[in-house]
N, C-alpha and C positions, 0 to 999 in steps of 0.2 A: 504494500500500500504506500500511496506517496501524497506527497500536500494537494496535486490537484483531483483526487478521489475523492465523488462527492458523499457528505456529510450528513447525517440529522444530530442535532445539536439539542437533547432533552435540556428544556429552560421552566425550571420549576413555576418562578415569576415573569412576568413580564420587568425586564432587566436583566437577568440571569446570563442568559445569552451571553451578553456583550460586556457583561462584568468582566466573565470570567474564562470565554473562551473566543477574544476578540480574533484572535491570529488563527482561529478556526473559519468564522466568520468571512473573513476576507481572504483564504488562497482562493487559487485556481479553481473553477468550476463551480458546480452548481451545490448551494449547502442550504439544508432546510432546517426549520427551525419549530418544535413544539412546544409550546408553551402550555403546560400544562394545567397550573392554576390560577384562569385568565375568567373565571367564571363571574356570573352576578348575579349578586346576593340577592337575596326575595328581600318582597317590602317592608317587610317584620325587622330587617337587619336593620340595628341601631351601628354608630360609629365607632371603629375597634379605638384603643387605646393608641395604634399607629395610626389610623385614620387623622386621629385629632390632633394630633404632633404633626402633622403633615396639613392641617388646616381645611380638614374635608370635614362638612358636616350630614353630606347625602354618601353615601359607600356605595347607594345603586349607579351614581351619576359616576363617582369615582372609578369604578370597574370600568366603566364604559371611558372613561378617558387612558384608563392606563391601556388599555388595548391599542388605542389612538397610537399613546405613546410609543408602544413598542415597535406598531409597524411603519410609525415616523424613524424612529432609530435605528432598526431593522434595514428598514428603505436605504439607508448611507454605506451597509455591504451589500445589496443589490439582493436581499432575502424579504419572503413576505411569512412573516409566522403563522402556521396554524394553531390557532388557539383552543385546546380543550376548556370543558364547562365546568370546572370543578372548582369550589367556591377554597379559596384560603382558610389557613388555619384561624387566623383574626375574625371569623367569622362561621365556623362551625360552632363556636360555645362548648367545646372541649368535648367535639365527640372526631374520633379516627375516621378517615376517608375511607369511603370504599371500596378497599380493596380490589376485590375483583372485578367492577364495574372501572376502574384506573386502569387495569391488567388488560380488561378488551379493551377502552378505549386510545388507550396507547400502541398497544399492538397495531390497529389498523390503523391510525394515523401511520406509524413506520412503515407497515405494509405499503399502504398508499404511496409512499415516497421509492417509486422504484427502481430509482439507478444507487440507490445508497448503498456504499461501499464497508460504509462502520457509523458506528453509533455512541456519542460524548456522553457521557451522566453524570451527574451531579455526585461529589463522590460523599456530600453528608457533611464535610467539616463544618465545625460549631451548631450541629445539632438542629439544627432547624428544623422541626417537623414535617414541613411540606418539602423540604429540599429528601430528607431521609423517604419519605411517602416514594417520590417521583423515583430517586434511585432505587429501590427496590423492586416496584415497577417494573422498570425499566430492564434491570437487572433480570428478571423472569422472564420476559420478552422476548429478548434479543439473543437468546443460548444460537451460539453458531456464526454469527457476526464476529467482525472484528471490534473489540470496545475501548473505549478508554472513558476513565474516570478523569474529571477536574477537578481544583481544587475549587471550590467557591466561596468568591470574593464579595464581600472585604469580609466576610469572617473570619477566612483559612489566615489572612494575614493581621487580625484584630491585636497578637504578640509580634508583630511582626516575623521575621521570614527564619527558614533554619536557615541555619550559616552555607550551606550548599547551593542554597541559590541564590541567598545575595550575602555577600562575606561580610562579617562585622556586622549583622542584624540577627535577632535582636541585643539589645543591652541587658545587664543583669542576667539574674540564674532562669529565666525561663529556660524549658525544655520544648523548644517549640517543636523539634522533631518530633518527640517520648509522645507530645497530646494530636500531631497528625499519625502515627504508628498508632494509636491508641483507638481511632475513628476509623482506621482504614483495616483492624485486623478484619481476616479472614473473605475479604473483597478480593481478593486474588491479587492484587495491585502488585505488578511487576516494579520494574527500575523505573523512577521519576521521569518524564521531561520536561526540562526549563527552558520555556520562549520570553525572551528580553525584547522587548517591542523596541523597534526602532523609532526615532521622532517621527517621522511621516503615519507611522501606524499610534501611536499614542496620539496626534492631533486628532487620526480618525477615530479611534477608540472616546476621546474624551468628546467629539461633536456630537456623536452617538448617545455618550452617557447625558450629554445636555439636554435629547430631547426626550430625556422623564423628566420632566419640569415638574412634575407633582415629587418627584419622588428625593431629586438631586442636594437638593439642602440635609435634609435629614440623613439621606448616605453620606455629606458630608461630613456633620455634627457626630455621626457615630464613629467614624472612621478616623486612623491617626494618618498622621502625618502626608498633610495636605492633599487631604484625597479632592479627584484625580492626577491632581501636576505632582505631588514628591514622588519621589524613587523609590518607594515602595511599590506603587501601582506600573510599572516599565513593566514588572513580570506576571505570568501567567504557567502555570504546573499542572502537568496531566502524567496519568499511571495509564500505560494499558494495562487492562486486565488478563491476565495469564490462562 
C-alpha cells in the first residue's frame, strides 16, 4: 500500500478527521471520510455542558451547523463526508450507543466506498466514549482490510508528545509513552508512524480546523501550547494494526 491508495478515514466527530489524520486527508487520490456521530438530537435535547461553553443554546440547530462545518473543512482536501445518524455522547444522558445498529451502519457506509484500499480508526487515546464506540466498531468491521489506528488529537497530545516523536516533549516525569501503551494494549498496534506536516500542509491543516467556527475557541482553551500554530500540532501518529 502507498500514500496514493484511496482511504476511509472513520471520524468519530465532525473535526476528527482533520485533527488528527490531516496528511491522510490530503495525498494522492480519492479519500472518504465517515463521520460517525454527526446525528441530531430530538427536540426533548436540552444543551450539553459543551454545548454551553461553546455558546449554543439550540443543540438541534447546533448539529445541523456542525455538519455544515465539516463538509466546509472537508471541502479544502477535496472530500465530502458521509455523515452517520448517531447522536453524541453529550446527549445520550449516559446511556451506551448501539452497538450493533453502529456495526451495520458503519459497515455499509465502508462497503459503499468501493475502491478503499485501508481503513484509519480512531485509536481511543484519552478515553473519549464516542471516539472508543466508533473504534471498536470499526475495528469489527473491517477484519481483512488493511488498518491503521491514529492517534486522536489534541487528547493523545493533552501531556504533550513521547520523546520519539518530538525530542524534549514532554517536560517533567510524565510517562507519556506508559499512558499511550496503556490505551493501545491488545489493538494489535504495530510500530508507530510519525508524519511532521510541513508548512504548506499545517497552513492547510489549520484553514480546515478554522472552518469549525463553532467549535475552534474551545479546542483552543482546552489544548496546550498554542493550538493550532505551536509545535506541538506539526505532528500526527498512526499504528497499523498487525
Amino acid at each position: 500500500m502507498g500514500d496514493a491508495d484511496p482511504a476511509v478515514i472513520v471520524s468519530p466527530h465532525p473535526d476528527d478527521a482533520v485533527l488528527s489524520a490531516w496528511h491522510v486527508l490530503t495525498r494522492p487520490g480519492a479519500q472518504a471520510v465517515i463521520t460517525v456521530f454527526a446525528g441530531v438530537p430530538g427536540p426533548e435535547a436540552r444543551p450539553s455542558p459543551w454545548d454551553r461553553l461553546t455558546g449554543c443554546d439550540d443543540p438541534i440547530a447546533r448539529a445541523v451547523e456542525r455538519r455544515r462545518e465539516d463538509k466546509a473543512a472537508l471541502a479544502l482536501a477535496g472530500c465530502l463526508p458521509a455523515h452517520l445518524d448517531f447522536v453524541g455522547a453529550s446527549h445520550r444522558d449516559g446511556r451506551p450507543v448501539d452497538g450493533v445498529a453502529l456495526r451495520e451502519a458503519l459497515k455499509a457506509a465502508i462497503v459503499a466506498v468501493t475502491s478503499a484500499a485501508e481503513v484509519w480508526i480512531p485509536a481511543g487515546i484519552g478515553g473519549h466514549p464516542d471516539h472508543i464506540a466508533a473504534r471498536d466498531a470499526a475495528l469489527a468491521v473491517t477484519a481483512g482490510m488493511r488498518r491503521m489506528l491514529y492517534a486522536d488529537l489534541p487528547y493523545a497530545a493533552r501531556f504533550g508528545w513521547p520523546p520519539w516523536v518530538a525530542a524534549g516533549r514532554p517536560d517533567g516525569p510524565l510517562d507519556v509513552d506508559g499512558w499511550w501503551h496503556a490505551q493501545l494494549d491488545g489493538l494489535g498496534a504495530g510500530r508507530p508512524l510519525v508524519c511532521r506536516l510541513d508548512e504548506r500542509a499545517r497552513a492547510g491543516k489549520r484553514a480546515a480546523i478554522g472552518r469549525y467556527r463553532s467549535q475552534v475557541a474551545a479546542l483552543a482553551g482546552g489544548s496546550a501550547d498554542d493550538f493550532p500554530d505551536g509545535p506541538t500540532w506539526a505532528f500526527e501518529v498512526a499504528w497499523e494494526i498487525r
